[in-house]
N, C-alpha and C positions, 0 to 999 in steps of 0.2 A: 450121558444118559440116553435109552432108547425110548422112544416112545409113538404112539400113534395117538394121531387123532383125524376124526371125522368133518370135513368142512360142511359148515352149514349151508341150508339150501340158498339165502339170501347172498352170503360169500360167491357160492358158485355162480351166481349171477351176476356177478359185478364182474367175471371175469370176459373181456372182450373178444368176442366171436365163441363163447362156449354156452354150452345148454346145458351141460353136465360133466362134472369130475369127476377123476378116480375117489374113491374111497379114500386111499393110502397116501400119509402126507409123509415124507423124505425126511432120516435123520442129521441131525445137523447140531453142535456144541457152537454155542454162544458164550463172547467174551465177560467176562464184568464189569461192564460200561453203560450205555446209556440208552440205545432204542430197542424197542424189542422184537427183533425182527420172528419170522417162521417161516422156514423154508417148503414152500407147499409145491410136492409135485406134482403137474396135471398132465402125469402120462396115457392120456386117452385114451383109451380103444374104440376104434371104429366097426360101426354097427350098425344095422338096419334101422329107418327108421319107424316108429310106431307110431299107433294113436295117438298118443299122450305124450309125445317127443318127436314132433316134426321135422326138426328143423338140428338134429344133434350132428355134432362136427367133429373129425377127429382130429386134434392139434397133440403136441409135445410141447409142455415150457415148463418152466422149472419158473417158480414167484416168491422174494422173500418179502413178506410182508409185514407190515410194521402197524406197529398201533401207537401216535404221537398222539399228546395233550399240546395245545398250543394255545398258551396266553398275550395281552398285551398290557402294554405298558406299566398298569396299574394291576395285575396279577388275575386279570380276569378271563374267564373263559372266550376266545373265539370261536362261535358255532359255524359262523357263513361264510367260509371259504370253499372254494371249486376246485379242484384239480391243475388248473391253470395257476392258480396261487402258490403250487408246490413245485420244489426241485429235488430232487434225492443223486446224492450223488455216491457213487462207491468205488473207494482208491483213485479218489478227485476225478472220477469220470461219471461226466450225467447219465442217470439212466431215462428210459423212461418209463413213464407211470402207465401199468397197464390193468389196475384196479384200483378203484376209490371210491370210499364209502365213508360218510358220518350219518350214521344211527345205531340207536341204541340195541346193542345185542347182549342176551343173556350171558351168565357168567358164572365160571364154578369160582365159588371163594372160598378158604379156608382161614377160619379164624385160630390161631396159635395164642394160646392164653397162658402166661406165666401162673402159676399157684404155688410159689415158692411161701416160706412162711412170710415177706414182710408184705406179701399182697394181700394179706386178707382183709384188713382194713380198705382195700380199694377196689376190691372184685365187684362191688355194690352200683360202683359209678362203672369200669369194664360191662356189666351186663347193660345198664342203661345205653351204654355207648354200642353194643352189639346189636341191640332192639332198635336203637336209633337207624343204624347204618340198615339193614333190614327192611327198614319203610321205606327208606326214600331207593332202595335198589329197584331191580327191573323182577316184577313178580315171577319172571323164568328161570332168576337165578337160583342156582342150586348151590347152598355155605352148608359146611361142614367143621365142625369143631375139633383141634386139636389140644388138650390141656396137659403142662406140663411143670414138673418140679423137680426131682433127682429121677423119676420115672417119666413114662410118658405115653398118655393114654387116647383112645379115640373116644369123645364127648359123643357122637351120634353113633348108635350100637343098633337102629333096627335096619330091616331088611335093605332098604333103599342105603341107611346112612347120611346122607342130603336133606335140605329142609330149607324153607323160605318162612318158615315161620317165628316171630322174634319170639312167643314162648315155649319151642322145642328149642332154640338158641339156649336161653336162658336156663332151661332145664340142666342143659346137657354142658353147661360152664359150673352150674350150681353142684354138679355132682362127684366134682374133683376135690379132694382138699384142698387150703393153703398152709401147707408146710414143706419143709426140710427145701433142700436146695435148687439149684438151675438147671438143668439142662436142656439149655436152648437148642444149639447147635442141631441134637439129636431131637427134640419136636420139629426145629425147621425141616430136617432132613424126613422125620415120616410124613408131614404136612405135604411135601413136592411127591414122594413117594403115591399119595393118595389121591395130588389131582390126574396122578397118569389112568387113574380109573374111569376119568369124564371122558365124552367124544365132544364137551364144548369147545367151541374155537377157544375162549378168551378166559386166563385163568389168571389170581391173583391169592395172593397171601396176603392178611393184616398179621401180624407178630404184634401181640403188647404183651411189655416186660418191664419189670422193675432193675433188674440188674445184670452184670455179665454173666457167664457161661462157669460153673467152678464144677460140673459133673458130669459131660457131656465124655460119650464112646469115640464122637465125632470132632475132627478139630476144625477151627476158623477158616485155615485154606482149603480145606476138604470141601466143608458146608461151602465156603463162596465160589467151588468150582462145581458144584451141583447145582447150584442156584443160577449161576451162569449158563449150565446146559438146557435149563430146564426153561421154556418158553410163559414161565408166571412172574407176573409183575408182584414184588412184598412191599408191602407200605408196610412201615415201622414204625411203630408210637411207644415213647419212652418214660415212662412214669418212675422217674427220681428222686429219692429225698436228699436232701443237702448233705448228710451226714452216710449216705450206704457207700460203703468202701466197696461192693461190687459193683458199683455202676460203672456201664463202660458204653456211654451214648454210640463210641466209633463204631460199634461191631454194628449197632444197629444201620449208624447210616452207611457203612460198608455194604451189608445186605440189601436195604432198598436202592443204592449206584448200581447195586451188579444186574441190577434186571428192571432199571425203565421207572422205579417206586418213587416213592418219598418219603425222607423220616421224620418224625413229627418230637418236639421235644416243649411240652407245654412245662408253662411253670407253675399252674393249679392243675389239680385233680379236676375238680370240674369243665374242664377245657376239653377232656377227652369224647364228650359226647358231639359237641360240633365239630371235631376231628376226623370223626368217621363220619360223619354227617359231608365234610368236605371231601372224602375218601371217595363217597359212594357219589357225587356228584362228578370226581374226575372222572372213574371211571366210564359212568353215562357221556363222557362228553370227549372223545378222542376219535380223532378220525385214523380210517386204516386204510394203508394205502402201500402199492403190492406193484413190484418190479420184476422183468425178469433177467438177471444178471447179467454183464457183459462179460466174456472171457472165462473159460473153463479154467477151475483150481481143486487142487489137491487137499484130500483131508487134512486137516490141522493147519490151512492155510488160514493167514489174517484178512478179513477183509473189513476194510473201514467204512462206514455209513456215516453220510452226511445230508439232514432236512434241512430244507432253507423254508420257511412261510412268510409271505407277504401280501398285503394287500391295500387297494389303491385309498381306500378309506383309514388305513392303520399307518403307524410307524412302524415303529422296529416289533417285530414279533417274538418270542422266544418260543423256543419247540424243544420239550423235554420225553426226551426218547433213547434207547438205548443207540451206542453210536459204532456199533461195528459185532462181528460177529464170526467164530472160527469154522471151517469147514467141516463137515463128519462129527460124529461121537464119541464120545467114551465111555467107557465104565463108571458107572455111579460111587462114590464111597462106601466102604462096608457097610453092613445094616448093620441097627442094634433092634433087638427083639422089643417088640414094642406090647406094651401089657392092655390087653381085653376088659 
Protein backbone atom coordinates (compact mmCIF):
# COMPACT_ATOMS: atom_id res chain seq x y z
CA UNK A 1 0.00 0.00 0.00
CA UNK A 2 1.23 3.51 -1.04
CA UNK A 3 0.71 6.26 0.95
CA UNK A 4 1.79 9.68 2.19
CA UNK A 5 1.83 11.37 5.01
CA UNK A 6 2.87 14.76 6.44
CA UNK A 7 5.17 14.95 9.57
CA UNK A 8 4.17 17.00 12.29
CA UNK A 9 5.82 20.20 13.19
CA UNK A 10 6.78 18.91 16.96
CA UNK A 11 8.11 15.21 15.01
CA UNK A 12 10.36 17.49 12.99
CA UNK A 13 11.74 18.79 15.89
CA UNK A 14 12.90 16.09 17.59
CA UNK A 15 14.87 15.21 14.75
CA UNK A 16 18.74 15.86 15.69
CA UNK A 17 20.43 18.71 13.79
CA UNK A 18 17.15 19.55 11.67
CA UNK A 19 14.96 22.68 11.54
CA UNK A 20 12.80 21.43 8.93
CA UNK A 21 11.72 18.26 6.73
CA UNK A 22 10.66 17.33 3.59
CA UNK A 23 7.01 17.07 3.31
CA UNK A 24 7.32 13.44 1.59
CA UNK A 25 7.60 10.49 3.89
CA UNK A 26 9.08 7.04 1.79
CA UNK A 27 7.09 3.93 1.03
CA UNK A 28 7.71 1.16 2.82
CA UNK A 29 5.39 -2.60 3.61
CA UNK A 30 5.48 -3.72 7.06
CA UNK A 31 5.31 -7.26 8.31
CA UNK A 32 2.47 -8.58 10.63
CA UNK A 33 4.25 -8.46 13.81
CA UNK A 34 4.59 -6.40 16.51
CA UNK A 35 6.24 -2.57 16.48
CA UNK A 36 5.04 -0.26 14.33
CA UNK A 37 7.58 1.23 12.65
CA UNK A 38 7.46 4.37 9.61
CA UNK A 39 9.90 4.81 7.49
CA UNK A 40 10.19 8.65 7.17
CA UNK A 41 12.49 10.16 4.61
CA UNK A 42 14.24 13.47 5.55
CA UNK A 43 15.64 14.16 2.16
CA UNK A 44 16.33 17.78 2.58
CA UNK A 45 16.92 20.38 0.37
CA UNK A 46 19.22 22.99 1.02
CA UNK A 47 18.21 26.49 1.10
CA UNK A 48 18.76 29.93 2.00
CA UNK A 49 18.27 30.97 5.27
CA UNK A 50 15.31 33.37 6.21
CA UNK A 51 13.70 35.17 8.95
CA UNK A 52 11.84 32.70 10.27
CA UNK A 53 14.24 29.78 9.80
CA UNK A 54 17.66 30.77 10.81
CA UNK A 55 19.40 28.19 11.46
CA UNK A 56 17.97 25.40 8.57
CA UNK A 57 20.43 22.58 7.61
CA UNK A 58 20.69 20.34 4.82
CA UNK A 59 21.06 16.63 5.99
CA UNK A 60 19.80 13.11 4.03
CA UNK A 61 18.67 10.23 6.54
CA UNK A 62 16.27 7.98 5.97
CA UNK A 63 14.32 7.25 10.14
CA UNK A 64 12.04 4.35 10.96
CA UNK A 65 10.24 5.20 13.54
CA UNK A 66 8.40 3.37 15.99
CA UNK A 67 5.78 4.10 18.42
CA UNK A 68 6.13 1.50 21.59
CA UNK A 69 3.68 1.25 24.76
CA UNK A 70 5.90 0.05 27.65
CA UNK A 71 4.54 -1.40 30.83
CA UNK A 72 5.81 -2.88 34.17
CA UNK A 73 5.55 -5.54 36.05
CA UNK A 74 2.02 -5.13 37.23
CA UNK A 75 0.73 -3.85 33.53
CA UNK A 76 1.16 -0.46 34.12
CA UNK A 77 2.04 2.40 32.18
CA UNK A 78 5.71 3.71 32.33
CA UNK A 79 5.82 7.47 31.44
CA UNK A 80 9.55 8.40 32.71
CA UNK A 81 11.80 7.04 30.71
CA UNK A 82 14.77 8.96 28.62
CA UNK A 83 16.26 7.80 25.64
CA UNK A 84 19.23 6.39 27.46
CA UNK A 85 16.56 3.80 28.91
CA UNK A 86 16.14 2.36 25.22
CA UNK A 87 18.04 0.10 22.85
CA UNK A 88 16.54 -0.74 19.38
CA UNK A 89 18.20 -3.13 17.67
CA UNK A 90 17.62 -4.31 13.76
CA UNK A 91 18.81 -7.96 12.49
CA UNK A 92 20.57 -8.03 16.04
CA UNK A 93 22.52 -4.95 15.27
CA UNK A 94 22.11 -1.82 17.67
CA UNK A 95 21.11 1.11 16.06
CA UNK A 96 21.10 4.23 17.32
CA UNK A 97 18.27 6.44 18.53
CA UNK A 98 18.37 9.56 16.62
CA UNK A 99 14.67 10.90 17.69
CA UNK A 100 12.71 10.46 20.97
CA UNK A 101 9.81 11.73 22.13
CA UNK A 102 6.85 10.90 24.84
CA UNK A 103 4.01 13.22 24.47
CA UNK A 104 0.75 13.29 23.72
CA UNK A 105 0.08 13.82 19.80
CA UNK A 106 -3.16 13.97 17.91
CA UNK A 107 -4.57 11.06 16.12
CA UNK A 108 -6.71 10.05 13.27
CA UNK A 109 -8.91 7.12 14.59
CA UNK A 110 -11.22 5.05 12.88
CA UNK A 111 -13.97 3.40 14.67
CA UNK A 112 -15.13 0.07 12.45
CA UNK A 113 -18.61 -1.00 14.09
CA UNK A 114 -20.06 -4.40 13.31
CA UNK A 115 -24.10 -3.97 12.71
CA UNK A 116 -24.62 -7.41 11.75
CA UNK A 117 -28.13 -8.50 12.96
CA UNK A 118 -27.09 -10.12 16.46
CA UNK A 119 -25.56 -6.61 17.52
CA UNK A 120 -28.43 -4.83 17.99
CA UNK A 121 -29.11 -5.54 21.33
CA UNK A 122 -25.41 -4.22 22.05
CA UNK A 123 -24.76 -1.19 19.79
CA UNK A 124 -26.41 0.73 22.96
CA UNK A 125 -23.27 -0.15 25.33
CA UNK A 126 -20.82 0.26 21.53
CA UNK A 127 -21.98 3.97 21.42
CA UNK A 128 -21.39 4.53 25.32
CA UNK A 129 -17.98 2.90 24.67
CA UNK A 130 -17.27 5.38 21.63
CA UNK A 131 -18.41 8.58 23.67
CA UNK A 132 -16.27 7.10 26.45
CA UNK A 133 -13.03 6.68 24.26
CA UNK A 134 -13.83 10.31 22.87
CA UNK A 135 -13.37 12.20 26.23
CA UNK A 136 -10.56 10.99 27.49
CA UNK A 137 -8.64 11.25 23.62
CA UNK A 138 -6.43 14.27 22.75
CA UNK A 139 -9.10 17.14 21.75
CA UNK A 140 -6.94 17.25 18.19
CA UNK A 141 -7.99 13.88 17.37
CA UNK A 142 -9.80 13.46 14.42
CA UNK A 143 -12.35 9.64 14.55
CA UNK A 144 -14.15 8.69 11.75
CA UNK A 145 -16.76 5.96 11.68
CA UNK A 146 -16.90 3.05 9.70
CA UNK A 147 -20.29 0.77 10.10
CA UNK A 148 -20.62 -2.57 8.74
CA UNK A 149 -22.89 -5.71 8.07
CA UNK A 150 -23.04 -7.65 4.46
CA UNK A 151 -22.54 -3.81 3.13
CA UNK A 152 -20.23 -1.31 4.36
CA UNK A 153 -20.85 2.24 4.77
CA UNK A 154 -19.05 5.65 5.84
CA UNK A 155 -20.96 6.86 9.39
CA UNK A 156 -19.41 10.48 8.91
CA UNK A 157 -20.75 11.80 5.32
CA UNK A 158 -20.15 15.88 5.86
CA UNK A 159 -17.73 17.77 4.25
CA UNK A 160 -14.72 17.34 6.67
CA UNK A 161 -16.03 13.55 7.42
CA UNK A 162 -13.83 13.61 10.84
CA UNK A 163 -15.09 14.76 14.18
CA UNK A 164 -14.03 14.74 17.88
CA UNK A 165 -17.16 15.06 19.07
CA UNK A 166 -18.78 11.90 21.16
CA UNK A 167 -22.43 13.16 19.80
CA UNK A 168 -21.60 13.21 15.83
CA UNK A 169 -19.77 9.69 17.02
CA UNK A 170 -23.09 8.59 18.12
CA UNK A 171 -25.05 10.00 15.55
CA UNK A 172 -23.31 8.59 12.77
CA UNK A 173 -23.03 4.70 14.61
CA UNK A 174 -26.98 5.23 15.19
CA UNK A 175 -27.53 5.66 11.59
CA UNK A 176 -26.50 2.18 10.39
CA UNK A 177 -28.87 -0.78 10.76
CA UNK A 178 -28.32 -3.93 12.74
CA UNK A 179 -28.99 -6.62 10.37
CA UNK A 180 -28.09 -9.26 7.83
CA UNK A 181 -24.44 -10.51 8.01
CA UNK A 182 -20.40 -9.60 8.53
CA UNK A 183 -18.27 -8.28 6.49
CA UNK A 184 -15.47 -7.51 8.36
CA UNK A 185 -12.67 -8.13 6.27
CA UNK A 186 -14.06 -5.40 3.66
CA UNK A 187 -14.96 -2.51 6.62
CA UNK A 188 -11.32 -3.23 7.84
CA UNK A 189 -10.04 -2.83 4.47
CA UNK A 190 -12.15 0.63 3.61
CA UNK A 191 -11.38 1.80 7.20
CA UNK A 192 -7.19 1.67 6.39
CA UNK A 193 -8.35 2.90 2.92
CA UNK A 194 -9.58 6.19 4.60
CA UNK A 195 -6.97 6.87 7.14
CA UNK A 196 -4.59 7.38 3.94
CA UNK A 197 -6.77 10.64 3.64
CA UNK A 198 -5.17 12.19 7.11
CA UNK A 199 -1.58 13.90 6.99
CA UNK A 200 -1.59 12.92 10.95
CA UNK A 201 1.46 11.11 11.93
CA UNK A 202 -0.40 8.65 14.22
CA UNK A 203 -3.30 6.46 13.05
CA UNK A 204 -5.23 3.60 14.71
CA UNK A 205 -8.39 1.47 14.12
CA UNK A 206 -10.81 0.19 16.98
CA UNK A 207 -12.73 -2.83 15.10
CA UNK A 208 -15.80 -4.07 17.54
CA UNK A 209 -17.51 -7.15 16.25
CA UNK A 210 -19.53 -9.81 17.41
CA UNK A 211 -18.53 -12.51 15.03
CA UNK A 212 -16.33 -13.73 12.05
CA UNK A 213 -16.28 -12.62 8.62
CA UNK A 214 -19.12 -14.92 6.44
CA UNK A 215 -19.54 -11.88 3.49
CA UNK A 216 -16.54 -10.22 2.84
CA UNK A 217 -15.04 -9.46 -1.24
CA UNK A 218 -11.87 -9.56 0.82
CA UNK A 219 -10.11 -12.45 2.42
CA UNK A 220 -8.07 -12.94 5.80
CA UNK A 221 -4.63 -13.09 4.06
CA UNK A 222 -5.56 -10.18 1.91
CA UNK A 223 -6.89 -7.83 4.83
CA UNK A 224 -3.69 -9.04 7.24
CA UNK A 225 -1.41 -8.03 4.31
CA UNK A 226 -2.92 -4.50 4.14
CA UNK A 227 -3.00 -4.11 7.58
CA UNK A 228 0.58 -4.96 7.74
CA UNK A 229 1.42 -2.21 4.93
CA UNK A 230 -0.53 0.08 6.43
CA UNK A 231 1.40 2.11 9.30
CA UNK A 232 -2.23 2.01 11.75
CA UNK A 233 -2.26 0.47 14.98
CA UNK A 234 -6.22 -1.79 15.33
CA UNK A 235 -7.32 -2.49 18.66
CA UNK A 236 -9.87 -5.27 18.50
CA UNK A 237 -12.59 -5.70 21.06
CA UNK A 238 -14.64 -8.72 20.76
CA UNK A 239 -18.09 -8.99 21.94
CA UNK A 240 -19.34 -12.85 21.98
CA UNK A 241 -21.99 -14.81 23.06
CA UNK A 242 -21.43 -18.31 24.24
CA UNK A 243 -23.68 -19.85 21.77
CA UNK A 244 -22.68 -17.49 18.09
CA UNK A 245 -21.33 -20.18 15.81
CA UNK A 246 -19.58 -17.13 13.87
CA UNK A 247 -17.40 -16.18 16.42
CA UNK A 248 -13.90 -16.36 15.48
CA UNK A 249 -11.95 -14.25 18.45
CA UNK A 250 -8.37 -15.47 16.19
CA UNK A 251 -9.13 -13.20 13.26
CA UNK A 252 -9.51 -10.45 15.62
CA UNK A 253 -6.42 -10.87 17.59
CA UNK A 254 -4.54 -11.89 14.25
CA UNK A 255 -5.45 -8.20 13.15
CA UNK A 256 -4.41 -6.29 16.29
CA UNK A 257 -0.57 -8.73 16.19
CA UNK A 258 -0.25 -7.54 12.59
CA UNK A 259 0.12 -3.73 13.46
CA UNK A 260 1.43 -3.03 17.18
CA UNK A 261 -2.86 -3.25 18.68
CA UNK A 262 -4.42 -5.25 21.25
CA UNK A 263 -7.43 -7.43 21.38
CA UNK A 264 -9.62 -7.17 23.95
CA UNK A 265 -12.07 -10.18 24.55
CA UNK A 266 -14.38 -9.16 27.73
CA UNK A 267 -16.72 -11.58 29.11
CA UNK A 268 -19.74 -8.85 29.92
CA UNK A 269 -21.04 -6.46 27.68
CA UNK A 270 -20.57 -3.70 30.03
CA UNK A 271 -16.75 -4.14 30.15
CA UNK A 272 -16.61 -2.47 26.76
CA UNK A 273 -16.79 1.10 27.94
CA UNK A 274 -13.55 0.86 30.19
CA UNK A 275 -12.11 -0.96 27.21
CA UNK A 276 -11.95 1.98 25.13
CA UNK A 277 -11.56 3.98 28.04
CA UNK A 278 -7.99 1.89 28.40
CA UNK A 279 -7.63 2.03 24.53
CA UNK A 280 -7.57 5.78 24.45
CA UNK A 281 -5.20 5.87 27.46
CA UNK A 282 -2.60 3.56 25.63
CA UNK A 283 -2.59 5.35 22.99
CA UNK A 284 -1.82 8.95 25.10
CA UNK A 285 0.97 7.05 26.55
CA UNK A 286 3.58 5.56 24.05
CA UNK A 287 6.78 7.00 23.39
CA UNK A 288 8.24 7.32 19.65
CA UNK A 289 11.26 6.86 19.04
CA UNK A 290 13.22 7.02 15.45
CA UNK A 291 16.46 5.45 13.98
CA UNK A 292 18.28 5.71 10.96
CA UNK A 293 19.11 2.21 9.55
CA UNK A 294 22.33 0.44 9.34
CA UNK A 295 23.05 -1.03 5.88
CA UNK A 296 21.10 -0.53 2.71
CA UNK A 297 18.29 -3.36 1.68
CA UNK A 298 16.25 -4.13 -1.17
CA UNK A 299 12.62 -4.05 -1.52
CA UNK A 300 10.75 -6.83 0.02
CA UNK A 301 13.74 -7.43 2.16
CA UNK A 302 13.02 -8.60 5.99
CA UNK A 303 14.22 -6.56 8.61
CA UNK A 304 13.71 -7.53 12.13
CA UNK A 305 13.23 -4.85 15.15
CA UNK A 306 14.11 -5.40 18.47
CA UNK A 307 13.18 -2.54 21.76
CA UNK A 308 14.74 -3.47 24.80
CA UNK A 309 13.36 -0.65 27.94
CA UNK A 310 14.90 -0.44 31.16
CA UNK A 311 15.21 1.42 33.98
CA UNK A 312 17.21 1.80 37.10
CA UNK A 313 14.05 2.28 39.37
CA UNK A 314 12.12 -0.79 37.38
CA UNK A 315 12.63 -4.46 36.77
CA UNK A 316 11.88 -6.07 33.86
CA UNK A 317 9.95 -4.01 31.53
CA UNK A 318 7.80 -5.32 28.66
CA UNK A 319 7.62 -3.10 25.38
CA UNK A 320 4.68 -4.00 23.14
CA UNK A 321 5.54 -2.91 19.62
CA UNK A 322 5.42 -4.21 16.35
CA UNK A 323 8.96 -6.28 15.81
CA UNK A 324 10.21 -5.92 12.34
CA UNK A 325 9.09 -4.68 9.06
CA UNK A 326 9.55 -5.55 4.99
CA UNK A 327 11.18 -3.13 2.59
CA UNK A 328 9.16 -1.25 -0.26
CA UNK A 329 5.40 -1.60 -1.05
CA UNK A 330 2.91 -3.16 -2.54
CA UNK A 331 -0.32 -3.11 -4.12
CA UNK A 332 -3.15 -3.02 -1.79
CA UNK A 333 -5.97 -5.86 -2.25
CA UNK A 334 -8.72 -5.28 -4.57
CA UNK A 335 -11.47 -2.78 -3.44
CA UNK A 336 -14.97 -3.48 -2.94
CA UNK A 337 -17.32 -0.62 -3.72
CA UNK A 338 -18.11 0.87 -0.60
CA UNK A 339 -21.84 2.30 -0.36
CA UNK A 340 -22.56 6.35 0.44
Amino acid sequence: MRQRVVPSPALARQVRGLAQVSPHWRDFALVPLLLFPLLLPAGLAAGKAQDSEPYRVSVDVDLVVLHATVLDRKGRFVSDLEEPDFEVYQDGVRQSIRLFRHEDIPVTVGLVVDHSGSMRPKLSEVIAAARTFARHSNQEDRMFVVNFNERVTIGLTGAQGFTNRPDELEAAILQAPATGQTALYDAVAAALERLQTSAQEKKVLIVISDGGDNASAHSLSGILKMAGQSSAAVYAIGIFDGDDADQNPDVLGRLARATGGEAFFPGRLDEVVAICEQIARDIRNQYTIGYAPTGAAQPGVYRAIRVVAGGAAYGKLSVRARSGYIVGGEPSPAKREIAK
